[in-house]
C-alpha positions as CSV (number, residue, x, y, z in Angstrom):
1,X,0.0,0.0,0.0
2,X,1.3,3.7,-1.0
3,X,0.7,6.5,0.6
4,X,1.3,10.2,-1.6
5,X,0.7,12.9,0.9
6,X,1.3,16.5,-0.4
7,X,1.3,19.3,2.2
8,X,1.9,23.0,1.2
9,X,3.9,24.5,4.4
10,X,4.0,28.3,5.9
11,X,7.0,29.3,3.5
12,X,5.0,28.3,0.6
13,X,6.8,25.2,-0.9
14,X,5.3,22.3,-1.4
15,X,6.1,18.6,1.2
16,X,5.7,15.7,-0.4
17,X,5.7,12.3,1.5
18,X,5.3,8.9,0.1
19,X,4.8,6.4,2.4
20,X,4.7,2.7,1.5
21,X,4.5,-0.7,4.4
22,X,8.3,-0.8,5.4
23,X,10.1,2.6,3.7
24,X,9.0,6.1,3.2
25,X,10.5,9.1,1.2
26,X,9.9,12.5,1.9
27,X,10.7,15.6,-0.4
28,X,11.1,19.4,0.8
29,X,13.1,22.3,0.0
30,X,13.5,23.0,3.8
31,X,15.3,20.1,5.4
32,X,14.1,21.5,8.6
33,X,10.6,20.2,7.6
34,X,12.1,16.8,7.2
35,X,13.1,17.0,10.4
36,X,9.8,18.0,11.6
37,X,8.1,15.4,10.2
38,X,10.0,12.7,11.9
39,X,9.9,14.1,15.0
40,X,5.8,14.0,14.4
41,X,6.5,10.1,13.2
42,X,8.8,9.0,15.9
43,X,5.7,11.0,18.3
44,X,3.5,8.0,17.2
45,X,5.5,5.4,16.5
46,X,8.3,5.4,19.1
47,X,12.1,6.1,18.7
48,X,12.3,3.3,15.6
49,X,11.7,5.4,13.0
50,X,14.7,6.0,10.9
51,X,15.3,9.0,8.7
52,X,18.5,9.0,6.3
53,X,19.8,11.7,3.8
54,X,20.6,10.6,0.5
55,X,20.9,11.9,-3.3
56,X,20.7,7.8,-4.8
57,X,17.7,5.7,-3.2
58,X,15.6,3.2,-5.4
59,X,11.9,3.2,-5.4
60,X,9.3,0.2,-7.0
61,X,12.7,-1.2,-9.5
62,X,13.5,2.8,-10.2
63,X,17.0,4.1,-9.2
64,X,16.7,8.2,-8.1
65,X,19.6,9.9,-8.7
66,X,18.8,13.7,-6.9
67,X,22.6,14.8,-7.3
68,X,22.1,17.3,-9.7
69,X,20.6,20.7,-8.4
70,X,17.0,20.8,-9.2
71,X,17.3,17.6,-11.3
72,X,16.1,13.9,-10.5
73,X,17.5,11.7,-12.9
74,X,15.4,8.5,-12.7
75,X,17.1,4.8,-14.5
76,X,16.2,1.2,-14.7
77,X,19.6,-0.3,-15.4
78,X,19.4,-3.4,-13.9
79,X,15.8,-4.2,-14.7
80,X,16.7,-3.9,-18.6
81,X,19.7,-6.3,-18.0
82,X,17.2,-8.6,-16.4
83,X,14.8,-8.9,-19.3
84,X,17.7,-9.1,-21.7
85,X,19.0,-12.0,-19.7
86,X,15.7,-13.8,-19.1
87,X,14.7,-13.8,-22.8
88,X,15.3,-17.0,-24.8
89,X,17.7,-15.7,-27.1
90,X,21.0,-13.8,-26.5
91,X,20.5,-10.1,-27.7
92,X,24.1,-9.6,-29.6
93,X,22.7,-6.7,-31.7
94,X,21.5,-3.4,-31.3
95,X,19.3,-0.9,-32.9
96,X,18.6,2.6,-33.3
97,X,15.0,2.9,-33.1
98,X,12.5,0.1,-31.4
99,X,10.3,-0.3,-34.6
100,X,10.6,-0.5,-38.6
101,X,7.9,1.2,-40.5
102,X,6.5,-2.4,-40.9
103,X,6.3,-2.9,-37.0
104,X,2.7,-2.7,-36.9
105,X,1.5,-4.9,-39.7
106,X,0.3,-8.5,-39.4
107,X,0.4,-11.5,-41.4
108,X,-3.1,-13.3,-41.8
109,X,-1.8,-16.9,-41.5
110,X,2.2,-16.4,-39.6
111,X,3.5,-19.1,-38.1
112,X,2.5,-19.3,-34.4
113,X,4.9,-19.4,-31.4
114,X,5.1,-22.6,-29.3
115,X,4.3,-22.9,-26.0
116,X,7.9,-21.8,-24.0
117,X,8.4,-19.1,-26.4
118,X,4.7,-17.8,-26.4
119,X,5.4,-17.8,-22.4
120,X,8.9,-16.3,-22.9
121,X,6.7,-13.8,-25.3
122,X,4.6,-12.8,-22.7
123,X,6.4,-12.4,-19.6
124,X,8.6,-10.2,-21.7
125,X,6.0,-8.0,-23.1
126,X,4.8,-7.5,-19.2
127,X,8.1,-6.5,-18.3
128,X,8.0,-3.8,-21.0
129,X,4.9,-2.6,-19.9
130,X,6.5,-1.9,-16.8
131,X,9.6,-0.3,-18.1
132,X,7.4,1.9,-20.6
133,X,5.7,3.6,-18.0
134,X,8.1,4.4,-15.4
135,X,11.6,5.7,-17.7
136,X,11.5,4.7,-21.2
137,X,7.7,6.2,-22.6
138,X,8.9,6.6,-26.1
139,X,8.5,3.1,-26.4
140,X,4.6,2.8,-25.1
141,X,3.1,2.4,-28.7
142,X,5.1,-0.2,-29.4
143,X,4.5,-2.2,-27.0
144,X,0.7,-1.3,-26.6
145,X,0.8,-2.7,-30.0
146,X,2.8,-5.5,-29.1
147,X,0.5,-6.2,-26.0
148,X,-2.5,-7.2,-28.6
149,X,-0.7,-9.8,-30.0
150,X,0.4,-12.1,-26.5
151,X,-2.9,-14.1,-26.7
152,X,-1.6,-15.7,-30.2
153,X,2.2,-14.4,-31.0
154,X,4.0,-15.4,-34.2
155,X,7.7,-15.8,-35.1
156,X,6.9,-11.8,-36.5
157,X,5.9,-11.4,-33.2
158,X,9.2,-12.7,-31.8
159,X,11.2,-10.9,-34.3
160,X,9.4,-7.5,-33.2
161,X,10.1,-7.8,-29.2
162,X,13.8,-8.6,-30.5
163,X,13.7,-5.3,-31.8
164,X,12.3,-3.4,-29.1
165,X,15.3,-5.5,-26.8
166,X,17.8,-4.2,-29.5
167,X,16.6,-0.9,-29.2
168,X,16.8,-1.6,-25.2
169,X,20.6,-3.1,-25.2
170,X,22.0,0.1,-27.0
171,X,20.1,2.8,-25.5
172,X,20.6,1.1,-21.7
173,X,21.9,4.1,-20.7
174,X,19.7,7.0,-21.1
175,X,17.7,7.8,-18.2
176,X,14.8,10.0,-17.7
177,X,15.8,13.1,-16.7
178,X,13.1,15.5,-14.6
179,X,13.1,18.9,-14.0
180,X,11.7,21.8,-12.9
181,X,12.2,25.3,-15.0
182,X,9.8,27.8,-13.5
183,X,6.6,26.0,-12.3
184,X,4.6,28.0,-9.7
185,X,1.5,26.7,-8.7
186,X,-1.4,28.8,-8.2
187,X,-4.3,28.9,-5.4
């Protein structure tokens, strides 16, 4: 279960707490709110409350990166090995884009996976879901296209996941970069 509180404080700035079974993160300009708030915690809970600094923490498979003033760089590196690794095949090549301008077209009567590879198919295609909507969204129409096609995949089918995993080996690392460049929120 997770937990997003936001709380806008007396200076104005915005405290942001996300708070899941066993670890919590909390975000504010002022440290000294920070503080405040697990003095509030450790009120309620008792003394075992821990609070660290840190600029690297990982969150649901995501590694935060808050180094940078003002920048959260936010990367899945080890989750892409892992899918290159767990798929059947060994990925030797890469690729510039995830899709050819054929991507999206299928053959009336291709020749259907078998059963291990329409598995290996699958749990592949959820792992991309995953990855698409966290750090690499460029790729979410590919693989929303590729996510109509797990019921019955075909050996085009395999060929096109192979892509998106090229695409995936050469590109492993970019990372999403957030930012804020003069935001102000309004009442």
């Amino acid at each position: 279960m997770i937990c997003v509180l936001y709380k806008d404080t007396k200076d104005g700035n915005q405290h942001t707490e996300i708070i899941d079974v066993e670890d919590g993160s909390t975000l504010h300009k002022n440290l000294v709110e920070n503080t405040k708030l697990l003095t509030f915690l450790n009120k309620i809970y008792g003394d075992g409350v821990t609070f660290t600094r840190r600029k690297f923490f990982d969150y649901l498979r995501m590694n935060m990166n808050c180094s940078k003033k003002e920048v959260l760089g936010v990367s899945m590196f080890p989750y892409i090995y892992g899918i290159l690794e767990q798929f059947q095949e060994l990925i030797d090549n890469t690729s510039l884009t995830p899709a050819v301008r054929t991507f999206f077209k299928v053959r009336e009567k291709g020749k259907l996976l078998d059963e291990d590879q329409t598995m290996i198919f699958h749990h592949t295609v959820a792992y991309l879901i995953f990855l698409c909507m966290r750090v690499r969204r460029y790729i979410q129409i590919t693989v929303g296209f590729l996510m109509t096609r797990v019921t019955e995949p075909d050996k085009d089918d395999w060929g096109k996941v192979k892509r998106i995993l090229q695409y995936l080996k050469g590109t492993r690392s970019l990372k999403l970069c957030l930012s804020r460049n003069n935001m102000h929120c309004t009442k």
